[in-house]
C-alpha positions in Angstrom: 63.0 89.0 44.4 62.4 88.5 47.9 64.8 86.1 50.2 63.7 83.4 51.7 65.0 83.6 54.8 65.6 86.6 56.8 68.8 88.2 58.3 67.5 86.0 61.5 67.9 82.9 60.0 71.8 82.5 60.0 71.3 83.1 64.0 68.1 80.4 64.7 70.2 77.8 62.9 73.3 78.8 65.0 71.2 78.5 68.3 69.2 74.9 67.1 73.3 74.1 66.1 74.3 74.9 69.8 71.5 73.4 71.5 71.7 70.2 69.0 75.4 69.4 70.6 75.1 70.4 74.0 71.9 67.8 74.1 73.9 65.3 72.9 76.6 65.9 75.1 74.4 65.7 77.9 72.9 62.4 76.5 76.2 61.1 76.3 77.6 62.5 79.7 74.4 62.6 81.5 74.2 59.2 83.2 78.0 59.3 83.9 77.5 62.5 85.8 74.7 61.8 87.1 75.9 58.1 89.0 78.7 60.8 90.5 76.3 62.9 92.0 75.8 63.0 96.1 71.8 62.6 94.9 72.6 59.2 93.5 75.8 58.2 95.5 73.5 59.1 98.8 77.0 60.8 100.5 75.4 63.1 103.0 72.0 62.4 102.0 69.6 61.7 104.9 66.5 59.1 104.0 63.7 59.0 105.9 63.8 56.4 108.8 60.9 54.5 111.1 63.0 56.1 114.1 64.8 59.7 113.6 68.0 57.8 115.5 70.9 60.5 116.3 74.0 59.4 116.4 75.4 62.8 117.2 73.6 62.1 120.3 74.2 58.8 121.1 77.7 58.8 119.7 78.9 61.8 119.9 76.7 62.9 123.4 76.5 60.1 125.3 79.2 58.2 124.1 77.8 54.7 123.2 80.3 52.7 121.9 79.8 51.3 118.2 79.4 47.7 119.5 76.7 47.9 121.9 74.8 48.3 118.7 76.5 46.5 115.9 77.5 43.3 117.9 79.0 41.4 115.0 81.4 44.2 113.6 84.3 42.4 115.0 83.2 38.8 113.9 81.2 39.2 110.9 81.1 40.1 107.6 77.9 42.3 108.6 77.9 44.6 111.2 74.3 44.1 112.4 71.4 46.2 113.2 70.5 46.2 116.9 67.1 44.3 118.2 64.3 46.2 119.4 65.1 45.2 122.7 68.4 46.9 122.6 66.9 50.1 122.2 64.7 49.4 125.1 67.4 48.4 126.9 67.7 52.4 128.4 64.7 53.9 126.7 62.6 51.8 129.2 63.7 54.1 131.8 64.5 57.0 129.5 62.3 59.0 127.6 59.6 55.8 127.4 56.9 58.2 126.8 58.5 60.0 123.9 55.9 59.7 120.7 59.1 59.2 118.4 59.2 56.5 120.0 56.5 54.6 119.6 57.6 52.6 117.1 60.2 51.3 118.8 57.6 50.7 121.9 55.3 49.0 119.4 57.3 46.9 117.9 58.7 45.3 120.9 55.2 45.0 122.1 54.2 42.8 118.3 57.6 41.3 117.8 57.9 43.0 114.7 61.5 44.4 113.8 61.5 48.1 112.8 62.4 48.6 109.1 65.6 50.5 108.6 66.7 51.8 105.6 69.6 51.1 104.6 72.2 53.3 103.4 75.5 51.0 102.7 74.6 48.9 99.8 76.7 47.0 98.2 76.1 45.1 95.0 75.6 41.5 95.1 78.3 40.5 93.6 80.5 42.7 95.9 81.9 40.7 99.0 82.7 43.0 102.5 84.0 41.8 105.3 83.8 44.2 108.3 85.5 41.8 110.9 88.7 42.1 108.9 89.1 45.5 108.5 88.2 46.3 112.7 91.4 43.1 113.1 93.7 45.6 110.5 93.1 48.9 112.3 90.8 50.7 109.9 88.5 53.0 111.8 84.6 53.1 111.5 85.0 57.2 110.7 86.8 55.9 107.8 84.0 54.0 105.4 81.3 55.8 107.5 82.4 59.3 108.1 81.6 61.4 111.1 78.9 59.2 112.4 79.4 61.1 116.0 78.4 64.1 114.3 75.6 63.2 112.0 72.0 64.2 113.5 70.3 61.8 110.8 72.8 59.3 109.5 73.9 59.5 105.8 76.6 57.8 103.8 80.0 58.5 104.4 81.8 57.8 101.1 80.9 56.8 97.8 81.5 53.1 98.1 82.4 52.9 94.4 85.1 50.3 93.4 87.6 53.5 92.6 87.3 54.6 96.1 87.7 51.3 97.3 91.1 50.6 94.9 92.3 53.9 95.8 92.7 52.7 99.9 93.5 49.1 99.2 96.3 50.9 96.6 98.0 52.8 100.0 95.8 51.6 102.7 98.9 53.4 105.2 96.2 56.6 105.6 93.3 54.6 107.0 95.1 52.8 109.7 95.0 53.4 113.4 95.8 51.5 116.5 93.5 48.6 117.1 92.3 50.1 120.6 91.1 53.2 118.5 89.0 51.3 116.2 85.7 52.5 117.4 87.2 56.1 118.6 85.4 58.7 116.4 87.2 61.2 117.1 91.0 59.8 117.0 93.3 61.8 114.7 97.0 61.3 114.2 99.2 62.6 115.7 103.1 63.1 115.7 103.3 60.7 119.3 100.9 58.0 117.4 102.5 55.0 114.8 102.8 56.1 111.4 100.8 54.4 108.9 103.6 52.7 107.6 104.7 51.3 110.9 101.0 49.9 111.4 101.2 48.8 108.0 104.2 46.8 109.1 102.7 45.7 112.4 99.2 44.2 110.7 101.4 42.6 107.9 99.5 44.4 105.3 100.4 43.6 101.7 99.0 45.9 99.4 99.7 44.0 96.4 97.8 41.0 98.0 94.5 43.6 98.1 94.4 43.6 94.2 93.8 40.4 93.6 89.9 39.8 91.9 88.7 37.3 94.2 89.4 39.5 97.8 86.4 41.6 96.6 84.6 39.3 94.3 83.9 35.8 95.2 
């Protein structure tokens, strides 16, 4: 009498077996890994803008301080956007030809604000105050990364509440003198304060930073 099933069959069921688990592995897994991802997170991914704005050369080249732009950084919870007529402010007299910017030209010219994308997102219910981390010493580079070296801006960090916990935990690391704030490219050194000391100096509390409401309001 013949078999039903050939000497293959023991190895197709193994393989539809294997392929069975891992897909539901990946159905289990899959959005955990994929919220992780730099895709999804957006750290050092570069979305198209109205304006390809450099801040490797304006930062890093030319050596525009962070303020000129974002006016509010130091007295708001947002830092700002800079007007149109910021921007004009040099490229008036400086490249005012350029065809990448002629949005910029245009919309001065219509009163329209350019549409930036933007990259640092936090949820609603999320509350960030920028103003009181520039008073306790923690550096732009910090949250935002290398901005002086980034060609087309991307985010810096993940943003995620982990990340967050894990400075507010030991927020010693992050801290710098107040005059080096807006420095992007201050590192410590043995002649600077140690965290600890700034820590000290700011009157920091770390257990203060875990309470609920200093993030959610």
């Amino acid at each position: 009498m013949a078999a039903v099933f050939g000497p293959s069959a023991n190895l197709a069921m193994k393989l539809v077996l294997i392929v069975g688990a891992l897909g539901l592995l990946l159905l289990y897994f899959g959005p955990w890994i994929f919220t992780r991802i730099d895709y999804s997170t957006g750290v050092q991914w570069a979305y198209p803008q109205p304006v390809p704005f450099s801040h490797r050369h304006h930062v890093g080249g030319d050596g525009i301080d962070c303020r000129y732009c974002h006016t509010t950084v130091e007295v708001a919870a947002s830092a700002g956007f800079p007007p149109t007529h910021v921007c004009m402010t040099c490229h008036s007299q400086i490249w005012s030809n350029a065809r990448m910017l002629e949005p910029v030209r245009l919309s001065l010219a219509e009163g329209k604000p350019l549409h930036w994308r933007r990259l640092n997102r936090l949820p609603d219910y999320v509350f960030f105050d920028h103003s009181i981390h520039v008073a306790k010493g923690v550096g732009c580079t910090t949250c935002h990364g290398d901005v002086n070296e980034m060609p087309l801006v991307w985010r810096g960090a993940t943003l995620s509440m982990s990340w967050c916990i894990d400075c507010h935990r030991n927020p010693a690391p992050a801290l710098r003198p107040k005059n080096e704030v807006f420095n992007p490219n201050w590192h410590r050194t043995a002649k600077t304060p140690s965290g600890q000391a700034l820590m000290a100096e700011y009157k920091i509390d770390p257990a203060r930073l875990f309470d609920c409401s200093v993030c959610h309001r």
